[in-house]
Structure formats: C-alpha cells, structure tokens
mmCIF entry with sequence, helices, sheets and N, C-alpha, C, O atoms, coordinates in Angstrom:
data_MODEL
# 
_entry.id   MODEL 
# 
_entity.id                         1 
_entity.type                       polymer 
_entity.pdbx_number_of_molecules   1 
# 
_entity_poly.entity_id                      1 
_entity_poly.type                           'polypeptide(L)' 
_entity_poly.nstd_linkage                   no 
_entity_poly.nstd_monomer                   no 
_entity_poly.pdbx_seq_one_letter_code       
;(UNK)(UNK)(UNK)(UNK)(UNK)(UNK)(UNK)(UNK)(UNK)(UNK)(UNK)(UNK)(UNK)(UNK)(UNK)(UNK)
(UNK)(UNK)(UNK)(UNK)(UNK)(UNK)(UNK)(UNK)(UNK)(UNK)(UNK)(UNK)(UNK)(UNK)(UNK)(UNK)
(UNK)(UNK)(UNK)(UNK)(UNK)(UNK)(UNK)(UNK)(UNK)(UNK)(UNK)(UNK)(UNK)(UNK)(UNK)(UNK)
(UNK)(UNK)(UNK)
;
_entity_poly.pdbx_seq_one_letter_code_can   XXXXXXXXXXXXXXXXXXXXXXXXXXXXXXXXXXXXXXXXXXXXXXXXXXX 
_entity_poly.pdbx_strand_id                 A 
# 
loop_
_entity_poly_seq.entity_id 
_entity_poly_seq.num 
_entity_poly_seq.mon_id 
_entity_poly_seq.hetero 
1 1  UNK n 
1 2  UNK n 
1 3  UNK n 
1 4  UNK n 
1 5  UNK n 
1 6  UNK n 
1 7  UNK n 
1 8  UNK n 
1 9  UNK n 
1 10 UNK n 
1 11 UNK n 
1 12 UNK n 
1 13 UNK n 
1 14 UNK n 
1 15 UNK n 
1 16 UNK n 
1 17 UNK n 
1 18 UNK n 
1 19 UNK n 
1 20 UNK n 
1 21 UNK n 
1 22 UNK n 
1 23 UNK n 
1 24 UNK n 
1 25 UNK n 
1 26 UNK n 
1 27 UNK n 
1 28 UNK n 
1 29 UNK n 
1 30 UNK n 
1 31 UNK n 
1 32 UNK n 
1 33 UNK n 
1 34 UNK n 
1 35 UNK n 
1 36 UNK n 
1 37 UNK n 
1 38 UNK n 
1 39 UNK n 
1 40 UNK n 
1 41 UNK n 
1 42 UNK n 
1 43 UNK n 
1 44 UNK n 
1 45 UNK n 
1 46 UNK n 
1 47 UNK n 
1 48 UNK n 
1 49 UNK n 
1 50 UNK n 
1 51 UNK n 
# 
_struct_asym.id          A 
_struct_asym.entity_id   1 
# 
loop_
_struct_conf.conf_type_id 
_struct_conf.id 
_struct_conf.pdbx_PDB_helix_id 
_struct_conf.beg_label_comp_id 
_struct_conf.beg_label_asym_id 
_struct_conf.beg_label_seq_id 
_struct_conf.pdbx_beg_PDB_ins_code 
_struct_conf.end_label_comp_id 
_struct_conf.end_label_asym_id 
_struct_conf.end_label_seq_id 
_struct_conf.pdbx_end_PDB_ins_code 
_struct_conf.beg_auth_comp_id 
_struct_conf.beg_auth_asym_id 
_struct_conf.beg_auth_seq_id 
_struct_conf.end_auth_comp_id 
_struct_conf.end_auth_asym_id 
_struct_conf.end_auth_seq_id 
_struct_conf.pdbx_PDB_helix_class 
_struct_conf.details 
_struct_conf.pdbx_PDB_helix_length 
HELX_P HELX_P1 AA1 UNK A 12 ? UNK A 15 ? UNK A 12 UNK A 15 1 ? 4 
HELX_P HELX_P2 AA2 UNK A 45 ? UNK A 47 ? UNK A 45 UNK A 47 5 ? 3 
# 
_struct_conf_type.id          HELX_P 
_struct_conf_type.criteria    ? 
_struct_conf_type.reference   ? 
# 
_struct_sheet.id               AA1 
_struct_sheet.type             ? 
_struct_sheet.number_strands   4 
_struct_sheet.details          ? 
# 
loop_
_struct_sheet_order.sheet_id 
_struct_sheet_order.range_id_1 
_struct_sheet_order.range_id_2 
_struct_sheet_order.offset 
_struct_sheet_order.sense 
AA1 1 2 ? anti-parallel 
AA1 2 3 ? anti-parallel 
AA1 3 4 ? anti-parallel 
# 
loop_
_struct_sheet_range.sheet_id 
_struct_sheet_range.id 
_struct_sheet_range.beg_label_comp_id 
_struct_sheet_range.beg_label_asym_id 
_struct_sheet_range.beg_label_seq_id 
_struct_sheet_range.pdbx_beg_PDB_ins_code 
_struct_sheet_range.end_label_comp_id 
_struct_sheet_range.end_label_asym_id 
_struct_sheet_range.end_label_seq_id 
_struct_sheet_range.pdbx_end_PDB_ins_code 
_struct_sheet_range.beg_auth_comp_id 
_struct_sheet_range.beg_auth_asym_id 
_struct_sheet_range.beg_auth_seq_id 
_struct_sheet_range.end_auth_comp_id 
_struct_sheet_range.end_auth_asym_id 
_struct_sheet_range.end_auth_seq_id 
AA1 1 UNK A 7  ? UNK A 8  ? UNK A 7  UNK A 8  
AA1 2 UNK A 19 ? UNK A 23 ? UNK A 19 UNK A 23 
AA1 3 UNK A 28 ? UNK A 32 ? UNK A 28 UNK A 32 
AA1 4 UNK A 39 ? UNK A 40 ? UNK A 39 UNK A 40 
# 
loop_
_atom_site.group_PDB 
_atom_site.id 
_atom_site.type_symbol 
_atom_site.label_atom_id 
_atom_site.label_alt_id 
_atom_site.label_comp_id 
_atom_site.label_asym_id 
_atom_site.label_entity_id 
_atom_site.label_seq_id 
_atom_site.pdbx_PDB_ins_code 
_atom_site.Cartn_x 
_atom_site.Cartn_y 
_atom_site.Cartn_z 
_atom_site.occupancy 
_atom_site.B_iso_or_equiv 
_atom_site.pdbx_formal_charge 
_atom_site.auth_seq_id 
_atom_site.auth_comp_id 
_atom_site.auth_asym_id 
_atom_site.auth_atom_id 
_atom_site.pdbx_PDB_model_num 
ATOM 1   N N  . UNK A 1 1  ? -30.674 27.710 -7.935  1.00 0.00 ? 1  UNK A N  1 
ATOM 2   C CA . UNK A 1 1  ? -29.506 26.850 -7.837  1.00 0.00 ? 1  UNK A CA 1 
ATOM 3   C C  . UNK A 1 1  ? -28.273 27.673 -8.221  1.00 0.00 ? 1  UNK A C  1 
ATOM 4   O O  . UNK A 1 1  ? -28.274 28.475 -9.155  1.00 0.00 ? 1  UNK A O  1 
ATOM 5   N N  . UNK A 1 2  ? -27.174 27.405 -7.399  1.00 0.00 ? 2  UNK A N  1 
ATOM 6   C CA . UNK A 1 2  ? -25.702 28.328 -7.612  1.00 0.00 ? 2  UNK A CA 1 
ATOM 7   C C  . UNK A 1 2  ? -24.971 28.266 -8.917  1.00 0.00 ? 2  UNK A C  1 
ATOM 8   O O  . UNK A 1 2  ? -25.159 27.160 -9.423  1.00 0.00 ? 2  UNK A O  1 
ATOM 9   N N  . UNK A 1 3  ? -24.527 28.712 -9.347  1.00 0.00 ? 3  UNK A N  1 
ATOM 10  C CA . UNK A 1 3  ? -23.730 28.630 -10.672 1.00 0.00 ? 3  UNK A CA 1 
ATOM 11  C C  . UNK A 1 3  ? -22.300 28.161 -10.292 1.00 0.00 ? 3  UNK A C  1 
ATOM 12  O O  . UNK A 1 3  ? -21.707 28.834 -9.449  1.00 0.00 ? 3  UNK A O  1 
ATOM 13  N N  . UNK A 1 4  ? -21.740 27.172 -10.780 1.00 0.00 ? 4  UNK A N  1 
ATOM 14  C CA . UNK A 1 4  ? -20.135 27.093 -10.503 1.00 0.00 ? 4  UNK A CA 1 
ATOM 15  C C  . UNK A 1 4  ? -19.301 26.793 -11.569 1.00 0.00 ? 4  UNK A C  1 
ATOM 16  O O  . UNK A 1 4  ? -19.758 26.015 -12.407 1.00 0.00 ? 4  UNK A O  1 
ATOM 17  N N  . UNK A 1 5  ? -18.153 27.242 -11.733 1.00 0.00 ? 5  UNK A N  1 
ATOM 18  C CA . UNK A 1 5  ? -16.998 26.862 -12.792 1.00 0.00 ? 5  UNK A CA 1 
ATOM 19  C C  . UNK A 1 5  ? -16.150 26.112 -11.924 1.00 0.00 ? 5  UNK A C  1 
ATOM 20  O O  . UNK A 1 5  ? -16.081 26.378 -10.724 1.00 0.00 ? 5  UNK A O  1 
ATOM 21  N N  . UNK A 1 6  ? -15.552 25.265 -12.414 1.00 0.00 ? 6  UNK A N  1 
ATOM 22  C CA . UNK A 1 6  ? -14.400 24.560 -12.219 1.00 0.00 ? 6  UNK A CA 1 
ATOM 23  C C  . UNK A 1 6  ? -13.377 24.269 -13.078 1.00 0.00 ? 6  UNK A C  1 
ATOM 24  O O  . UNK A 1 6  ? -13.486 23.847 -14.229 1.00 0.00 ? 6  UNK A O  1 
ATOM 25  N N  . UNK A 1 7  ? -12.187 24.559 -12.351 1.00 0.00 ? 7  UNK A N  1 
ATOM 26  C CA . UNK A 1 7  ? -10.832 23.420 -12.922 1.00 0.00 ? 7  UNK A CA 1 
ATOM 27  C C  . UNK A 1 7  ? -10.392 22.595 -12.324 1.00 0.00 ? 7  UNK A C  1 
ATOM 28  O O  . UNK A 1 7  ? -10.095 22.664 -11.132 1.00 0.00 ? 7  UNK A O  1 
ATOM 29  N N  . UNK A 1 8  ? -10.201 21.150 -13.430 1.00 0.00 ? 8  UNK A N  1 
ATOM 30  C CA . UNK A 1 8  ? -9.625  20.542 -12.486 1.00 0.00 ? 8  UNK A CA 1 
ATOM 31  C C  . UNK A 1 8  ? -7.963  20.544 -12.058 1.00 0.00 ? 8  UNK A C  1 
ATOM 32  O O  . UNK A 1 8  ? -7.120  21.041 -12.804 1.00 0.00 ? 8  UNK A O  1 
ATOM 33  N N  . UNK A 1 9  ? -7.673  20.002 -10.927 1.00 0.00 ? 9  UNK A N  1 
ATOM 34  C CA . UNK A 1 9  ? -6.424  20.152 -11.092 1.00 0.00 ? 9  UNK A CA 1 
ATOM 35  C C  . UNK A 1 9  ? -5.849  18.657 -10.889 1.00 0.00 ? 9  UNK A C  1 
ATOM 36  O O  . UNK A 1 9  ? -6.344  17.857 -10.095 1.00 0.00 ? 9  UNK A O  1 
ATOM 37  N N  . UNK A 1 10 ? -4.811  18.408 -11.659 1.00 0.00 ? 10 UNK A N  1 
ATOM 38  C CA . UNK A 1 10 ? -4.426  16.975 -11.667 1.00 0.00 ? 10 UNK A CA 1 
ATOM 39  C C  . UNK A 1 10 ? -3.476  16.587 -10.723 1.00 0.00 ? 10 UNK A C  1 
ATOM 40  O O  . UNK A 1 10 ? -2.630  17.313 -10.201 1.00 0.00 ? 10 UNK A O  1 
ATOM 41  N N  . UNK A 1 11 ? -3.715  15.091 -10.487 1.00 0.00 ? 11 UNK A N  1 
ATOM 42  C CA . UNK A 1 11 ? -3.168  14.577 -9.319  1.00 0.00 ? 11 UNK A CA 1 
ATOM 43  C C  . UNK A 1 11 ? -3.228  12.746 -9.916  1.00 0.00 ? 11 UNK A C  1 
ATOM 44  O O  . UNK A 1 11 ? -4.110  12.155 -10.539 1.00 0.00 ? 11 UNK A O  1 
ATOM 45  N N  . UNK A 1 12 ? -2.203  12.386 -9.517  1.00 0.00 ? 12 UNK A N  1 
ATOM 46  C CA . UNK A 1 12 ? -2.201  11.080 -9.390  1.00 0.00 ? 12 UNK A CA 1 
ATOM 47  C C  . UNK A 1 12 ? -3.206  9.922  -9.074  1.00 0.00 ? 12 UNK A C  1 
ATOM 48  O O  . UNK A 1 12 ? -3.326  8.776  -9.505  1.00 0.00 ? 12 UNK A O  1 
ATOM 49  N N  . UNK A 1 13 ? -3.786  10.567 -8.283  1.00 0.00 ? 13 UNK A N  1 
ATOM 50  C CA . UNK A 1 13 ? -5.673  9.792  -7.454  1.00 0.00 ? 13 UNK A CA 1 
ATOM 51  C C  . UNK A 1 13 ? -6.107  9.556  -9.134  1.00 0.00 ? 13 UNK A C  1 
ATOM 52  O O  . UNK A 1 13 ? -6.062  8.407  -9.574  1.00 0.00 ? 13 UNK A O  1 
ATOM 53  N N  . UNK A 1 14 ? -6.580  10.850 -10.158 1.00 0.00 ? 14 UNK A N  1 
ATOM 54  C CA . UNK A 1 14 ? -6.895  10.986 -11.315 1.00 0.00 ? 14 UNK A CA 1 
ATOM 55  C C  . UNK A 1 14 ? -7.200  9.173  -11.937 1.00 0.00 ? 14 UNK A C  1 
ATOM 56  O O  . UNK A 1 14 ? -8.220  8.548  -12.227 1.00 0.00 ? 14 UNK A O  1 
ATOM 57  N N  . UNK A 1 15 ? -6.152  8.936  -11.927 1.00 0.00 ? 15 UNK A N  1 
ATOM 58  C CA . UNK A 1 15 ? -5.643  7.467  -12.608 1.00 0.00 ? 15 UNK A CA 1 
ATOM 59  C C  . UNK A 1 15 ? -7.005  6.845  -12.027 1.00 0.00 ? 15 UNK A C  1 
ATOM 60  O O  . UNK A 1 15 ? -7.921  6.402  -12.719 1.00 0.00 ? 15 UNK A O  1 
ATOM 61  N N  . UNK A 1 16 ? -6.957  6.905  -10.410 1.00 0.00 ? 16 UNK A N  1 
ATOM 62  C CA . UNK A 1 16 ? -8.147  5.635  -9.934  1.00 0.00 ? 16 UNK A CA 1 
ATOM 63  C C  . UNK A 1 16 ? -9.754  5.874  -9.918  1.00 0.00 ? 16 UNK A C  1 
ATOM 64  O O  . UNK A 1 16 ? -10.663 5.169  -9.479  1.00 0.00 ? 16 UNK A O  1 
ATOM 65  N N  . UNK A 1 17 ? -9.758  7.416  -10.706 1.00 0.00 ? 17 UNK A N  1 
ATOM 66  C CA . UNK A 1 17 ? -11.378 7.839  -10.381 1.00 0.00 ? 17 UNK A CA 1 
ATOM 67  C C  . UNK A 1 17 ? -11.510 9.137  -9.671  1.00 0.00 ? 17 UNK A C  1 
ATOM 68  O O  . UNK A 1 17 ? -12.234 10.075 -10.004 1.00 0.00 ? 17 UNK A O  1 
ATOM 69  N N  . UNK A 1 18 ? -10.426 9.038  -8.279  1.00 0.00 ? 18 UNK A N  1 
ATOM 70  C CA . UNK A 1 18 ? -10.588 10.395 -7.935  1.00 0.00 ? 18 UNK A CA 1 
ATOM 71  C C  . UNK A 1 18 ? -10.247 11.948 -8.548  1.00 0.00 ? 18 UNK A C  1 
ATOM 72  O O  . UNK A 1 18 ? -9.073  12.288 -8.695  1.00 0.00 ? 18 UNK A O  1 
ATOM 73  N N  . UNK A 1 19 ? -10.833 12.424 -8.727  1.00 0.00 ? 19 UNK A N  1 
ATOM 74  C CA . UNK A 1 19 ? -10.530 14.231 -9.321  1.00 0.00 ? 19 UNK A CA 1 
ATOM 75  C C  . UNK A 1 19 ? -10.674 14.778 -8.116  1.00 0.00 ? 19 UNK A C  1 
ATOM 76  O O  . UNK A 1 19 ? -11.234 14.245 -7.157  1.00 0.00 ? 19 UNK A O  1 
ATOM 77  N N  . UNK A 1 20 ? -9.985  16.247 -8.156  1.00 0.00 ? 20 UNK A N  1 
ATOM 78  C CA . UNK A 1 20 ? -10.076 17.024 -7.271  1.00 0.00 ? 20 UNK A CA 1 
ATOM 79  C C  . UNK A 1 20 ? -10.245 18.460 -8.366  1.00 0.00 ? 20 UNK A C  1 
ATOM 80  O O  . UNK A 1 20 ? -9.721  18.631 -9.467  1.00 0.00 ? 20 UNK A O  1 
ATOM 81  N N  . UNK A 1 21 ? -11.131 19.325 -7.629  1.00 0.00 ? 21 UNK A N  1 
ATOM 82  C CA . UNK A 1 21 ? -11.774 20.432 -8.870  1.00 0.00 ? 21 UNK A CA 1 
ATOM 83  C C  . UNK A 1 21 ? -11.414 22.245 -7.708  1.00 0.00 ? 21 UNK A C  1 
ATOM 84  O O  . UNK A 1 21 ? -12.108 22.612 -6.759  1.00 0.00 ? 21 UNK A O  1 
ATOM 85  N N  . UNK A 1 22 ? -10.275 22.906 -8.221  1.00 0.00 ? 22 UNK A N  1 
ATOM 86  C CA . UNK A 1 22 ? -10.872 23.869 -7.786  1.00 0.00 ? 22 UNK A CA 1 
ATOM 87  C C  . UNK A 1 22 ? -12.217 24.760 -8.306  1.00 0.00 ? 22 UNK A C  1 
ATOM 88  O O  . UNK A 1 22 ? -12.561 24.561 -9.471  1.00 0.00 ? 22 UNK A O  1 
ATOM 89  N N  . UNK A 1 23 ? -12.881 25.587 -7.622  1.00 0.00 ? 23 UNK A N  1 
ATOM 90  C CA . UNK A 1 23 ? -13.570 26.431 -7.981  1.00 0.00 ? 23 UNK A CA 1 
ATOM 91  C C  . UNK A 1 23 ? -13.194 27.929 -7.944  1.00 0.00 ? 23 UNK A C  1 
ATOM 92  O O  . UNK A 1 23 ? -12.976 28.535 -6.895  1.00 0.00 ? 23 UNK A O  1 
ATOM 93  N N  . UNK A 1 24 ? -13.144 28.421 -9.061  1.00 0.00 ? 24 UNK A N  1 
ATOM 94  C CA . UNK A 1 24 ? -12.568 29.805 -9.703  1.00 0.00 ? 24 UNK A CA 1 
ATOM 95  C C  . UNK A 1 24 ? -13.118 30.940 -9.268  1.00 0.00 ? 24 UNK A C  1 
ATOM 96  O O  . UNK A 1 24 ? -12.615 32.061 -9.190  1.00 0.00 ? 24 UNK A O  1 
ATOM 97  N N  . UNK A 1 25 ? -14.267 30.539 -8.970  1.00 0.00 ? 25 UNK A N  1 
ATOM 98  C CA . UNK A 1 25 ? -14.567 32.265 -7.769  1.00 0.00 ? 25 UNK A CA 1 
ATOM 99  C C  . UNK A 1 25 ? -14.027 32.358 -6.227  1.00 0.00 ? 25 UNK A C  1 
ATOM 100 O O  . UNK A 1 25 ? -13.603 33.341 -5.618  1.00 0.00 ? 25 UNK A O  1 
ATOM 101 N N  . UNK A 1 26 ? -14.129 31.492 -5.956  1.00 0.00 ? 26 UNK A N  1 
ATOM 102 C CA . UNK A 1 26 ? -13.727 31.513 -4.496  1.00 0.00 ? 26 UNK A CA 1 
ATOM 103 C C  . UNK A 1 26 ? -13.078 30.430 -3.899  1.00 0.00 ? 26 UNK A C  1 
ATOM 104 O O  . UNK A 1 26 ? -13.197 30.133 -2.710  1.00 0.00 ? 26 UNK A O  1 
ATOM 105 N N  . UNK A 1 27 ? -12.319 29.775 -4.804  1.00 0.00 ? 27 UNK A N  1 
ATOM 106 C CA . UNK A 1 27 ? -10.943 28.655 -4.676  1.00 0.00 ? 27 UNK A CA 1 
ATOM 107 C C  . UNK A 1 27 ? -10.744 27.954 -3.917  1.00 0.00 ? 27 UNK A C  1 
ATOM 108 O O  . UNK A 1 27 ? -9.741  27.551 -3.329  1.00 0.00 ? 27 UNK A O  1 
ATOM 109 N N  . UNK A 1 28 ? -12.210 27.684 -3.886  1.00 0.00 ? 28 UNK A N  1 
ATOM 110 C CA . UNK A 1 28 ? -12.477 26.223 -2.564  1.00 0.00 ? 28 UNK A CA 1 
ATOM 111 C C  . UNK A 1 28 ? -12.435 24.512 -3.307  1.00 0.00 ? 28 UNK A C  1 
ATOM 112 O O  . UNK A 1 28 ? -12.673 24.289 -4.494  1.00 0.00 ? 28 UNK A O  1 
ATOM 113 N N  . UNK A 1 29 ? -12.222 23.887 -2.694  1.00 0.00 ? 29 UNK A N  1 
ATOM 114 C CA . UNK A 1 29 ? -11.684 22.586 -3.105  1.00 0.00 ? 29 UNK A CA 1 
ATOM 115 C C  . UNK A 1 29 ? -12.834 21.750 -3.315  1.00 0.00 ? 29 UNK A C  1 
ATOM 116 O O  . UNK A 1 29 ? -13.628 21.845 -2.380  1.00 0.00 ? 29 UNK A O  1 
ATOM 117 N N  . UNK A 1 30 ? -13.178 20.994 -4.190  1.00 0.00 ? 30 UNK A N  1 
ATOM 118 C CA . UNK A 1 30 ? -14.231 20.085 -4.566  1.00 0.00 ? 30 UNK A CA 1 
ATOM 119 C C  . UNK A 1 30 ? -13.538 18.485 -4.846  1.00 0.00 ? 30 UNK A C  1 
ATOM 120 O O  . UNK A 1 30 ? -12.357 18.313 -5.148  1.00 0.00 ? 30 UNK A O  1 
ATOM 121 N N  . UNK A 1 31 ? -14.669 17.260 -4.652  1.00 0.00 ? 31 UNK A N  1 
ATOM 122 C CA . UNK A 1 31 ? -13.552 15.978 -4.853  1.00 0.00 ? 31 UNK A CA 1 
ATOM 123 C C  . UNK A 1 31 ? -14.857 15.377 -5.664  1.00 0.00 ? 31 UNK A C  1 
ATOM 124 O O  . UNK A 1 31 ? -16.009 15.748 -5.439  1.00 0.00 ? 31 UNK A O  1 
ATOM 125 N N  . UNK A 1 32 ? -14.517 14.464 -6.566  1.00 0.00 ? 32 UNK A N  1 
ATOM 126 C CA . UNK A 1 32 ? -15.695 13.574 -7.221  1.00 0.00 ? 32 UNK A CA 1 
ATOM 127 C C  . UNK A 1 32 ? -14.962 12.294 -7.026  1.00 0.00 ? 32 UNK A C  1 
ATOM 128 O O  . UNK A 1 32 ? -13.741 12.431 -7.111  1.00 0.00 ? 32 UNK A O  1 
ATOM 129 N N  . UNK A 1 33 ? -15.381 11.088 -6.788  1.00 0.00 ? 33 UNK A N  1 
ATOM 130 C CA . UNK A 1 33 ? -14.867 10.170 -7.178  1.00 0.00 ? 33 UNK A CA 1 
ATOM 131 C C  . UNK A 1 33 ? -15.897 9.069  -7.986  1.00 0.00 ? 33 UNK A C  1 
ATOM 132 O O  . UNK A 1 33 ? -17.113 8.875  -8.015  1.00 0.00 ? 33 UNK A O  1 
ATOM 133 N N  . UNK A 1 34 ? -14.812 8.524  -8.560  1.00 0.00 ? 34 UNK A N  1 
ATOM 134 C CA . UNK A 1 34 ? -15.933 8.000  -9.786  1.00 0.00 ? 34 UNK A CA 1 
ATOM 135 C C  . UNK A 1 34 ? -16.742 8.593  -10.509 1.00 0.00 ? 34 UNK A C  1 
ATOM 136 O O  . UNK A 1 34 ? -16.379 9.501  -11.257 1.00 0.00 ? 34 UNK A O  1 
ATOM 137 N N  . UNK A 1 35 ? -18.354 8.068  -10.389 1.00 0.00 ? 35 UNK A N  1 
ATOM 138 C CA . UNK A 1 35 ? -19.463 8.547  -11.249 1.00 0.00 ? 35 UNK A CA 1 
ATOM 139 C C  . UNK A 1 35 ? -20.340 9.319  -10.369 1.00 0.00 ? 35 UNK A C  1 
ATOM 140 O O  . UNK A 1 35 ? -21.212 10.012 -10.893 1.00 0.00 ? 35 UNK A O  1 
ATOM 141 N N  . UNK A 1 36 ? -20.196 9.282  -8.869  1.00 0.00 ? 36 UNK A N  1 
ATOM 142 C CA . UNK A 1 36 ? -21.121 10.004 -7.961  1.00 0.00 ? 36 UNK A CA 1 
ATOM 143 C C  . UNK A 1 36 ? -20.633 11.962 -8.368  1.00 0.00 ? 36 UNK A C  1 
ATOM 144 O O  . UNK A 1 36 ? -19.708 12.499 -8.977  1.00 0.00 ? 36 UNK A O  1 
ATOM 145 N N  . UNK A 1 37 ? -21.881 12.460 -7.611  1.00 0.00 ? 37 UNK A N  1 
ATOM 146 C CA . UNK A 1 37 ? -21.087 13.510 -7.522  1.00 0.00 ? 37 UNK A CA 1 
ATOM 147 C C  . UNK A 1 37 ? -20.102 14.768 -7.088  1.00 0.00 ? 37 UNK A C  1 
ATOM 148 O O  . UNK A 1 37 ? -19.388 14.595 -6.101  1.00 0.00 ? 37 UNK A O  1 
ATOM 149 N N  . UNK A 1 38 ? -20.055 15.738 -7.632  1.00 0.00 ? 38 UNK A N  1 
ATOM 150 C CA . UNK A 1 38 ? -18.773 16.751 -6.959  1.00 0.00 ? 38 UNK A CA 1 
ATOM 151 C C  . UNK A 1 38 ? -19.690 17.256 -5.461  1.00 0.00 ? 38 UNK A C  1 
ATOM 152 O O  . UNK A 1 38 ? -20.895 17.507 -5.431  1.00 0.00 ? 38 UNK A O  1 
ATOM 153 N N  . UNK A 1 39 ? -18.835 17.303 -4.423  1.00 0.00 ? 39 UNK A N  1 
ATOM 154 C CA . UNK A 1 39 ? -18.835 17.704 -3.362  1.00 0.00 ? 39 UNK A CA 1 
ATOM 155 C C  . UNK A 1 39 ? -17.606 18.412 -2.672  1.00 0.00 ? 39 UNK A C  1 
ATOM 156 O O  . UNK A 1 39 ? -16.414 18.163 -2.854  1.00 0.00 ? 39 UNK A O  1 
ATOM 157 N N  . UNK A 1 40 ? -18.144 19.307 -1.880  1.00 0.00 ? 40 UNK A N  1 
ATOM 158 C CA . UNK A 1 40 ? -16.793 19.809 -1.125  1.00 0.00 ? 40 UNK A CA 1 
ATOM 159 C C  . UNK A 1 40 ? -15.852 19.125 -0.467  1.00 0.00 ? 40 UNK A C  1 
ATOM 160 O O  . UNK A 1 40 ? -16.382 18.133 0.033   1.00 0.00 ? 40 UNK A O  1 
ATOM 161 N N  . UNK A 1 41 ? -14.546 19.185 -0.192  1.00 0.00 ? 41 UNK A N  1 
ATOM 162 C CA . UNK A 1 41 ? -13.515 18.342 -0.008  1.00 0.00 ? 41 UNK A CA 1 
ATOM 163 C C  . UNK A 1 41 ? -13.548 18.540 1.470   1.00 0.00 ? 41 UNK A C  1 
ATOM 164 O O  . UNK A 1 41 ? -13.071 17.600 2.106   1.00 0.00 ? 41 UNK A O  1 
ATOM 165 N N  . UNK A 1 42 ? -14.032 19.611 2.207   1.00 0.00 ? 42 UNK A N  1 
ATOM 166 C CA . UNK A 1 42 ? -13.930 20.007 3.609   1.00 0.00 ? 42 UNK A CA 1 
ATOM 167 C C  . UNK A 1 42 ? -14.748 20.650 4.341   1.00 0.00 ? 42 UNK A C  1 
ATOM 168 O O  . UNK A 1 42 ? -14.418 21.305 5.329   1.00 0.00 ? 42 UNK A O  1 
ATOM 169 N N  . UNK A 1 43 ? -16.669 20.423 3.622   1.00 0.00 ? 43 UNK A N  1 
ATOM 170 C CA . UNK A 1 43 ? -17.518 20.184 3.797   1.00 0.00 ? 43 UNK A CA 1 
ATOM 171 C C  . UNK A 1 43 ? -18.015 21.638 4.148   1.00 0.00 ? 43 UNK A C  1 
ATOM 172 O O  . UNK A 1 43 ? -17.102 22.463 4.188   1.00 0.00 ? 43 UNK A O  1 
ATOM 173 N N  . UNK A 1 44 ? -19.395 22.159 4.435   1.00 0.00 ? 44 UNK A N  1 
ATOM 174 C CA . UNK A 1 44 ? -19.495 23.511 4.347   1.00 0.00 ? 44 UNK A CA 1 
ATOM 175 C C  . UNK A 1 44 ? -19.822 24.230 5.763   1.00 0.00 ? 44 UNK A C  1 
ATOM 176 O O  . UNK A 1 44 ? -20.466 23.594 6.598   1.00 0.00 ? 44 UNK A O  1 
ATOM 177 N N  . UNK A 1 45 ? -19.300 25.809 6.097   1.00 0.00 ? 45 UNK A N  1 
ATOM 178 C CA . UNK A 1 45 ? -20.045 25.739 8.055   1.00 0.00 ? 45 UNK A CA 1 
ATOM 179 C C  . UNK A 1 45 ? -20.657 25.474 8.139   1.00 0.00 ? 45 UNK A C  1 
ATOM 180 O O  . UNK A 1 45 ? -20.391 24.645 9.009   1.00 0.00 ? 45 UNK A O  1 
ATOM 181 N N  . UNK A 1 46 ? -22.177 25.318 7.862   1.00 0.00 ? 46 UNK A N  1 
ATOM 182 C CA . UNK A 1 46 ? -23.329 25.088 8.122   1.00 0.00 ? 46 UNK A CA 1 
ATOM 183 C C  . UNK A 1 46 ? -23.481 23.922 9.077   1.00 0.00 ? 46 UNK A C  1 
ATOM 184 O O  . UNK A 1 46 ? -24.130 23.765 10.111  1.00 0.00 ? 46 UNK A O  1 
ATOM 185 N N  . UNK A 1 47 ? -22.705 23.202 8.414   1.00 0.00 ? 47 UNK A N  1 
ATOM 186 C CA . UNK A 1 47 ? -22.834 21.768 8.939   1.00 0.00 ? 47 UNK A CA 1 
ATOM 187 C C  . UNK A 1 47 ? -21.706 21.663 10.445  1.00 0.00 ? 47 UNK A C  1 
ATOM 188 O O  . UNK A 1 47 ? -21.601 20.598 11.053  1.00 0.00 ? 47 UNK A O  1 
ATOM 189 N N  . UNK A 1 48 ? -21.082 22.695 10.795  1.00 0.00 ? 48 UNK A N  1 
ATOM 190 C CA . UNK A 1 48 ? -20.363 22.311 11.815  1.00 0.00 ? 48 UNK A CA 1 
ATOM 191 C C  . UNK A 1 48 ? -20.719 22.426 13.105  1.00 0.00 ? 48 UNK A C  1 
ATOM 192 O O  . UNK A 1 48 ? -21.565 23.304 13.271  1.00 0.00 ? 48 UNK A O  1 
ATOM 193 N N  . UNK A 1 49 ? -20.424 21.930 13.966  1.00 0.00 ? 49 UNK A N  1 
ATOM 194 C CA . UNK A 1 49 ? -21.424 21.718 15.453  1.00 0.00 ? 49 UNK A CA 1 
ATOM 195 C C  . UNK A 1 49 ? -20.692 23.188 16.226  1.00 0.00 ? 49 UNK A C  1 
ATOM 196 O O  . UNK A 1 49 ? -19.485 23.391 16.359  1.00 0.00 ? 49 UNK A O  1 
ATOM 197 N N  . UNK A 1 50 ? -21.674 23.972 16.605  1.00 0.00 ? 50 UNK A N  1 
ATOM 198 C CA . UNK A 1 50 ? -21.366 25.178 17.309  1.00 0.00 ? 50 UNK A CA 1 
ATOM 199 C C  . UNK A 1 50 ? -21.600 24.641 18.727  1.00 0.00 ? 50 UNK A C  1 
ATOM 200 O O  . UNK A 1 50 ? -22.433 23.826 19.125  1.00 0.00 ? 50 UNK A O  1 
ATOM 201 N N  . UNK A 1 51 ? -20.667 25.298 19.367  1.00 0.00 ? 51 UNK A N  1 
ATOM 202 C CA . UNK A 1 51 ? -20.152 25.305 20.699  1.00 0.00 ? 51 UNK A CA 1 
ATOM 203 C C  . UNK A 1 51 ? -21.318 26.275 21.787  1.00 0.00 ? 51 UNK A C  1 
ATOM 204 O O  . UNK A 1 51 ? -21.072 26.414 22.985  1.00 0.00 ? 51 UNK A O  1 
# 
C-alpha cells in the first residue's frame, strides 16, 4: 500500500464537510467530504477511456 502525506488547504467548502488535501510529493489534489474517504479530485489515467 502507497504511503501519502498531506496538507490540507483551506477553503470555504471546509465549513460544510468538504476538505480539499494537497499531496506533497507530487501536488495532486485530493477531496474528502464528510466521513467517507480521501479520493482524487480528478480521478486517476487508468481509469480513462483510450481512444
């Protein structure tokens, strides 16, 4: 399993549950909302439909 650090960075959403987290090695964007958990904000290639 990957190792990750995060910061979060604050935003107004904050107030309703949403966080938004960069990640410090490679400064890709993460979102949690509520109690579920952190996921990527713009999801990973793997998952994108090749042409």
């Amino acid at each position: 399993m990957p190792w990750y650090s995060f910061s979060e960075i604050w935003t107004p959403l904050s107030m309703f549950g949403v966080k938004l987290y960069r990640e410090k090695n490679e400064r890709k964007l993460w979102v949690k909302v509520g109690n579920k958990k952190r996921r990527r904000l713009f999801g990973h290639k793997d998952h994108r439909m090749e042409e």
